[in-house]
RONU-944504 format. One line per 2 residues: their letters; for each residue x, y, z of C-alpha. Coordinates in steps of 0.05 Angstrom, whole numbers, m for minus. Layout:
BEGIN
A) X Y Z ~ ...
//
This chain:
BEGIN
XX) 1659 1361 618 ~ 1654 1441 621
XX) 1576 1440 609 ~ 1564 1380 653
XX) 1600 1411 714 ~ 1568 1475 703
XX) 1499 1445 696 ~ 1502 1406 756
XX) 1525 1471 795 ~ 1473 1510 768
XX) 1421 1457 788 ~ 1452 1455 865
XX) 1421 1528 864 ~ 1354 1512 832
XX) 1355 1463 889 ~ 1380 1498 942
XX) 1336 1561 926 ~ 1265 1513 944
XX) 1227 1513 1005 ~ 1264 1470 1060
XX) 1339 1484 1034 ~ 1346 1561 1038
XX) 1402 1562 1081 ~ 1454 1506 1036
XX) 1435 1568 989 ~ 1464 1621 1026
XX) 1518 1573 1054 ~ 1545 1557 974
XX) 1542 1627 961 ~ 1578 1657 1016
XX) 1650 1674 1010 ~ 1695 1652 1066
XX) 1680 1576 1070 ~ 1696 1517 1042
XX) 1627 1513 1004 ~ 1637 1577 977
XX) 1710 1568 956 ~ 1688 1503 920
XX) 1626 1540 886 ~ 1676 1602 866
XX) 1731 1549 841 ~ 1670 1509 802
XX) 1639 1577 767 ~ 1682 1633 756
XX) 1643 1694 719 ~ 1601 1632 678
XX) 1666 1602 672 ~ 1688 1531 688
XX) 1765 1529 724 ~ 1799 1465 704
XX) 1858 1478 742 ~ 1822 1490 807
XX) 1833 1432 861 ~ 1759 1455 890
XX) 1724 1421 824 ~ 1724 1348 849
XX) 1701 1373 919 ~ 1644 1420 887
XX) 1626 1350 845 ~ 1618 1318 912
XX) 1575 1358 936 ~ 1537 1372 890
XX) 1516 1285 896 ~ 1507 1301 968
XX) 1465 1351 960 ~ 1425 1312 910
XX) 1409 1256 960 ~ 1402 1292 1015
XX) 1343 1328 975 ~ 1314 1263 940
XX) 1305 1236 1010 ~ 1279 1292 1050
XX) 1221 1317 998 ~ 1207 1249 977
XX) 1128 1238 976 ~ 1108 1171 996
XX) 1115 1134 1063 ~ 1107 1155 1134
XX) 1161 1103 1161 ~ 1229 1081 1141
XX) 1293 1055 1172 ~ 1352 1078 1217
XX) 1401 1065 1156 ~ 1360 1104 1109
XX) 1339 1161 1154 ~ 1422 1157 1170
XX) 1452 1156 1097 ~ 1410 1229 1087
XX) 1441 1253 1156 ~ 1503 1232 1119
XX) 1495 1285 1068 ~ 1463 1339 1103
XX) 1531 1329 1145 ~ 1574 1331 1089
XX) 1546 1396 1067 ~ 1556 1433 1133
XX) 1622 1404 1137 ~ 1637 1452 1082
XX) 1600 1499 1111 ~ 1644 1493 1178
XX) 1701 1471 1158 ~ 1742 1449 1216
XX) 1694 1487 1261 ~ 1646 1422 1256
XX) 1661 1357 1291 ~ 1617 1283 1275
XX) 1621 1227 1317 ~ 1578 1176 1301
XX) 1561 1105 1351 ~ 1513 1064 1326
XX) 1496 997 1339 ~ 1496 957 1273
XX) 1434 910 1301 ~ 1400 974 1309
XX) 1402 996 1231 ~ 1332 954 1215
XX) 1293 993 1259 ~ 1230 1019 1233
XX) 1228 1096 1252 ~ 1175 1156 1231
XX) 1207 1187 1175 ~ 1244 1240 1195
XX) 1242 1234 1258 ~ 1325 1239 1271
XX) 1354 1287 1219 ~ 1311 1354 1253
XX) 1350 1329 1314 ~ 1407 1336 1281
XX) 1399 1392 1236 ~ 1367 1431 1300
XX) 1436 1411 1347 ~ 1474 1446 1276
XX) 1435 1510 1275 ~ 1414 1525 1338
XX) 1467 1489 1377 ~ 1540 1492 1343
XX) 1523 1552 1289 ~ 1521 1597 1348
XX) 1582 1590 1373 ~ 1643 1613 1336
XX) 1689 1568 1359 ~ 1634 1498 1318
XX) 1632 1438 1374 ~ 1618 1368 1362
XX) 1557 1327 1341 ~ 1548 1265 1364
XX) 1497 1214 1345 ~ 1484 1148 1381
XX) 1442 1086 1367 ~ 1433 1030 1426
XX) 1399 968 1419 ~ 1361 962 1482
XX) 1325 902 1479 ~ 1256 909 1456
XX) 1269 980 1432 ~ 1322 1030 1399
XX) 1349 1092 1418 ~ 1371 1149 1394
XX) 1408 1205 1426 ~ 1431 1273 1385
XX) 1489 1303 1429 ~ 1520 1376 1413
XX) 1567 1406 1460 ~ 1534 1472 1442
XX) 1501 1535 1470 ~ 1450 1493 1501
XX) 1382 1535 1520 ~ 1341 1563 1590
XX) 1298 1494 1612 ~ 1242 1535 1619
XX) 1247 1556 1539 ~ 1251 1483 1522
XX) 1184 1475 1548 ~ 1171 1532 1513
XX) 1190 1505 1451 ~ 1156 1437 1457
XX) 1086 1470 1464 ~ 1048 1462 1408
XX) 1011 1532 1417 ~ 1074 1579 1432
XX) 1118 1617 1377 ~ 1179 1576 1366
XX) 1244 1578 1314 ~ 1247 1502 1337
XX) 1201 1476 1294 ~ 1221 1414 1272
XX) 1244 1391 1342 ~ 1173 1408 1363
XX) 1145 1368 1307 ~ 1183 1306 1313
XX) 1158 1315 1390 ~ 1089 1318 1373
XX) 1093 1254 1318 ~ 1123 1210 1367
XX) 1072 1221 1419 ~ 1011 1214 1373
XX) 1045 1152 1353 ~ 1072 1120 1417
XX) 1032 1155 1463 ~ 1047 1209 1514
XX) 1110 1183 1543 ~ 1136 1162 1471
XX) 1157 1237 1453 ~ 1230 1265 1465
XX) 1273 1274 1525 ~ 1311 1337 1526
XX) 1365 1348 1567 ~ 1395 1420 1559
XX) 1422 1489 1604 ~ 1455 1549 1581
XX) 1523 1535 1556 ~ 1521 1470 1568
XX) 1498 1432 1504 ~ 1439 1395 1490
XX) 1420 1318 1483 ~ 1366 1296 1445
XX) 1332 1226 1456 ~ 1285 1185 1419
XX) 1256 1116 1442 ~ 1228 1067 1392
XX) 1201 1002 1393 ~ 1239 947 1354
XX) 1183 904 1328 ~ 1125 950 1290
XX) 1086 903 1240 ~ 1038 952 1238
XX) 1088 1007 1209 ~ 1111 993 1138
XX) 1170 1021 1110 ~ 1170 1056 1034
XX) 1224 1054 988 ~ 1256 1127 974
//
């Protein structure tokens, strides 16, 4: 049990120190939060606490991190589904719960008739994970996330909500050009992927102002033959 537990801590920060992940790292390390209380209660001086209540929650995450890192550097397919793409948003979410704590709300409405739809892959969690970092992180007091799916008819969409620090409309357009410096780099990428794929008006619509939050939506069409999906 000792040498299991410890092993699969020690591979959450082989994990969490490659490219993509660097900021789980610092979040487990950091003293203060729930991640870091579970990581202290899990390893103590090379030492595994059996009597710490964190070890089951550490355990947990640890899984979560696992799949939320099997799905996002997976290798093969362009395309998958709403579900999948969702069960990884599931436990990136997890982890910045513990990151958070209570400072992170998740409301999640999606249409069940929606969960077949074929979307590019990744296409939805750098919504989300950009309405975390750049939205809610900021502010000290957390916000909520919310994430919506809506069958609407012939296509799906989804909308990423965050009652965040929102952003100047003239540096979102900033941020979506291709050619210009930006810290919003996988928002602009999931921009640019859409449009190549759906055409120009199939990229994102952005609705954001200073201190008032952003919303994030992305339009898909429902039937795509053409697009097949690859198994993770």
């Amino acid at each position: 049990m000792r040498n299991t537990q410890l092993s699969a801590a020690l591979l959450l920060f082989a994990v969490a120190g490659s490219a993509g992940a660097h900021d789980l790292f610092v979040a487990f390390s950091k003293p203060g939060t729930a991640a870091g209380e579970a990581n202290t209660a899990l390893v103590n001086n090379g030492t595994f606490d059996e009597s710490a209540g964190a070890v089951t929650r550490a355990r947990d995450l640890v899984l979560e991190f696992a799949d939320f890192t099997r799905y996002s550097f997976r290798r093969q397919g362009e395309f998958t589904t709403l579900s999948e793409e969702l069960r990884s948003i599931h436990s990136y979410l997890e982890l910045e719960r513990a990151r958070f704590g209570d400072r992170l709300t998740v409301r999640l409405r999606i249409a069940p008739e929606t969960l077949a739809t074929v979307i590019p892959f990744l296409s939805v969690q750098p919504l989300v994970e950009n309405a975390v970092r750049h939205g809610l992180e900021r502010r000290e007091r957390g916000g909520v996330l919310t994430v919506t799916s809506i069958d609407d008819g012939t296509h799906t969409e989804v909308i990423v909500d965050d009652d965040g620090v929102g952003m100047d409309p003239d540096e979102l357009a900033t941020l979506l050009d291709l050619d210009a410096p930006s810290s919003h780099v996988g928002l602009r990428n999931v921009d640019a992927r859409l449009r190549q794929l759906y055409g120009p008006g199939g990229g994102l619509v952005v609705e954001t102002n200073v201190g008032s939050g952003t919303s994030v939506r992305l339009r898909v069409p429902k039937s795509q033959p053409q697009h097949e999906t690859a198994r993770a």
